[in-house]
C-alpha positions, 0 to 999 in steps of 0.5 A: 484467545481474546475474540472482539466480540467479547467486547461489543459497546466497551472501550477498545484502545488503539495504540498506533491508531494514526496508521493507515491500516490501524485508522480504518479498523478504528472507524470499522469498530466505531461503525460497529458500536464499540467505543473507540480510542485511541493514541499515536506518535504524531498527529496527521490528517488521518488522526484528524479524520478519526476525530471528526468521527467521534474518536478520541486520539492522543497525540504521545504514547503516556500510561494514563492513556489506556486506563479504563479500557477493556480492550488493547489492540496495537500494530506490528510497529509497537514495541513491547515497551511501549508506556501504554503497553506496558501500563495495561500489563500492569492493569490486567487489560487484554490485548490483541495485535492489528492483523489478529482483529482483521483476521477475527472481523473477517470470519464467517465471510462466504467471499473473502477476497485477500490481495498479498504480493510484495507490491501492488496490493493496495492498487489491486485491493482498491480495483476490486473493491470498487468493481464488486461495489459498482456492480452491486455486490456490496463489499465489506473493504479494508485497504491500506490506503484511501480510497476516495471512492469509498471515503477512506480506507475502509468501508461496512457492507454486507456479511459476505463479500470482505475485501481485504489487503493482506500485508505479509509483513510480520506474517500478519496475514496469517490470522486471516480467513480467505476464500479467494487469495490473489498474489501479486508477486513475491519478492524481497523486503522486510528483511528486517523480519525475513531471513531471505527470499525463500522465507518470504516465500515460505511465509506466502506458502503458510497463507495459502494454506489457509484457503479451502479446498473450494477456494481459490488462488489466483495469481501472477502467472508471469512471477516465477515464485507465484507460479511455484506456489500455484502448483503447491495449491489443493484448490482451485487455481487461476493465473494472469499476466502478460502473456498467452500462457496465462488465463487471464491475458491481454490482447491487441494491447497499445498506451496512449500519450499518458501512457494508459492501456487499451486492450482485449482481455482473454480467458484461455486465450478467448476475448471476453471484453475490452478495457481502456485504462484511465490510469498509466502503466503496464503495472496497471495492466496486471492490476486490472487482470487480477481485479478481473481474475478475482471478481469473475470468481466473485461471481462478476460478469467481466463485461461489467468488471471492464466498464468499471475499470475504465473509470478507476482512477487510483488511490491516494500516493500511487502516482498521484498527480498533486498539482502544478508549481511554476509550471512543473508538474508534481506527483507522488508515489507511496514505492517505497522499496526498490522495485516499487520507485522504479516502477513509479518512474516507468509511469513518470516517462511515460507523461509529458516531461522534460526533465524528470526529478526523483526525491527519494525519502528512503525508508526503514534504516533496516531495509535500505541496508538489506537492499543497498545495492537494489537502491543504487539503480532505482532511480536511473530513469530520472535525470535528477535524483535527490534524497533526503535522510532516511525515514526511520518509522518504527526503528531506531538509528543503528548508526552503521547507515546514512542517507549519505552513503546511498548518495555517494554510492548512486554518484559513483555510477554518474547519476546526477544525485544530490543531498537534500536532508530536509523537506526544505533543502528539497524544496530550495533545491528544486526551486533553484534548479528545475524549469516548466515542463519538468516533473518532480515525483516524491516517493516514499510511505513515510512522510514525503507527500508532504513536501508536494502539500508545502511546495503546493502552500509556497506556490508560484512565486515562493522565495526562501528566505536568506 
């Protein structure tokens, strides 16, 4: 197998390379000496990022662009025909898959700590790393998203501690080399690569195995998946979550009016600490628990992993407060399943509000087919919903499902929904219909944060043209 470090001070070419994962392998490998380029579908603030950094990127996938290169390395979303990868076929140019390069930049760390789970990874990756930095352990991070206390997504310290999101999509975290896994919670999605819930879970179960005898696995006590796989585990095991039956547990638990946690944090029922949250949500709690979890098995005193937490603020797109139009108040959020929007709603309720407005971006034809009936009550915490069409990212339309039919099925249950194709028709909708003091939150990972950026750019007084 190709190794990277083959290939120190030569070309590596990315294709892909706009993605959030894919971005910061980039700026990880060009921090390292190699040479570094790259090509995407479209340019985005990411590209422009890479560019800033001396990274020539692409804008189009064309043949020529990977001649002259030593080294391909493309995501789980390219295809095999692909005009790059096929053209470096033709050339004998050697290529590796993303999660094979972050499996291979990972070996030799003595503390690699890698965050799994259907949701929750990169909030939970984000606490840690920025716990274990605070506290001077100087962390090796990779994240799927940006994190402005580390500049971005990904960041170079120390050949010990490596903090990685481990994405089970594709199996991807397979190639990985953990010491200390934490899992969130195991639940459908990507059904579009897994056959049903037991794979997914089996899939789970094949990364676990990767840990050694003197590792550990720390997870959520309160799923009832993560809790069969602990008892599957040779190493050692630690669980958190809600309740006393946990290790690692909340006492004397309360939310503020902004709905952030104030609570006492036990270990086998004895409190060690205590945490107020700066950021809302019970979510969040179990995201904290896991982060303390993880670092006092790190080697962290739970004193300094709790004052470090109540200045976490989270990373950009998860539940992120965007700014203020017309006096309504706009968020964010990258949930892009099911259970994830509905979460992301939880934290909505929970702020100052009048009416609550939900612009679901819906994302992957595949994934809305296998969870259509999941989609229809997503959104029931929202007086108004709207729903643009179907993100398609790496598919293709099969044409047996519209963003239409997700809108007439969630009408039938007496949702107040609305068709709004495109960002505009969002945006006219909106402007026509909400009043100060209302909340509108966008959730999606696909592109719809920027419908916040063009709504923000139109400003107070924006009419649409006739």
């Amino acid at each position: 197998m190709n190794h990277i470090n083959q290939y120190k001070g030569k070309r590596i070419h990315m294709i892909g390379i706009g993605g959030s994962s894919m971005s910061g392998l980039a700026g990880m490998l060009k921090d390292n000496g190699y040479t570094v380029t790259g090509s995407d579908n479209a340019s985005s603030y990411l590209t422009d990022q890479l560019a800033e950094k001396g990274i020539t990127v692409s804008i189009g996938h064309r043949a020529e662009n990977v001649e002259g290169a030593d080294l391909i390395v493309f995501s789980a979303a390219i295809a095999p025909d692909n005009p790059e990868r096929l053209h470096a076929h033709e050339l004998g140019i050697p290529e590796i898959e993303r999660s094979t390069l972050l499996g291979q930049l990972m070996e030799g760390y003595s503390k690699a700590i890698n965050i799994c789970g259907t949701h929750g990874k990169t909030t939970t990756t984000s606490m840690i790393a920025e716990v274990l930095l605070d506290i001077g352990m100087d962390p090796t991070v990779h994240i799927g998203g940006q994190l402005d206390y580390i500049g971005g997504s990904t960041r170079i310290g120390s050949h010990e501690t490596f903090v990685v999101e481990a994405c089970e999509y594709h199996g991807s975290f397979w190639e990985f080399h953990p010491t200390i896994a934490v899992v969130t919670n195991i639940e459908e999605d990507h059904l579009d690569f897994y056959k049903d819930l037991e794979d997914i879970y089996q899939s789970f179960a094949k990364f676990c195995r990767l840990l050694p005898r003197n590792g550990s696995f720390i997870g959520n006590g309160n799923d009832p998946l993560v809790r069969r796989l602990m008892r599957e585990q040779i190493c050692q095991t630690i669980s958190f979550g809600l309740t006393a039956d946990c290790q690692w547990a909340p006492y004397n638990l309360t939310y503020d009016s902004h709905g952030c946690a104030d609570f006492d944090v036990a270990f086998k029922g004895k409190p060690l600490t205590h945490i107020h949250l700066a950021i809302p949500g019970e979510f969040n709690v179990m995201h904290a628990l896991a982060t303390m979890a993880a670092c006092v098995a790190a080697g962290a005193d739970p004193a300094s992993v709790a004052t470090s937490l109540e200045h976490f603020t989270a990373p950009h797109r998860r539940f992120e407060h965007t700014g203020d139009v017309c006096g309504v108040a706009l968020y964010t959020d990258y949930g892009h399943n099911p259970a994830e929007m509905n979460s992301a709603l939880q934290n909505a309720v929970m702020q100052p509000h009048n009416r609550i407005w939900a612009v679901m971006q819906p994302h992957t034809y595949s994934r809305v087919k296998t969870l259509f009936n999941d989609y229809i009550h997503c959104c029931d915490l929202a007086d108004e919903i709207l729903i643009t069409d179907i993100f398609a990212a790496r598919e293709k339309d099969p044409g047996d499902i519209h963003a239409t039919m997700l809108v007439d099925a969630i009408a039938k249950t007496g949702q107040h929904v609305h068709y709004t194709p495109a960002f505009d028709d969002a945006e006219r909708y909106l402007r026509e219909h909400w009043a100060p003091g209302d909340l509108v939150i966008t959730m999606s990972c696909g592109d719809i944060h920027l419908l916040n950026a063009q709504i923000q750019k139109h400003g107070d007084h924006y009419v649409f043209p006739d």
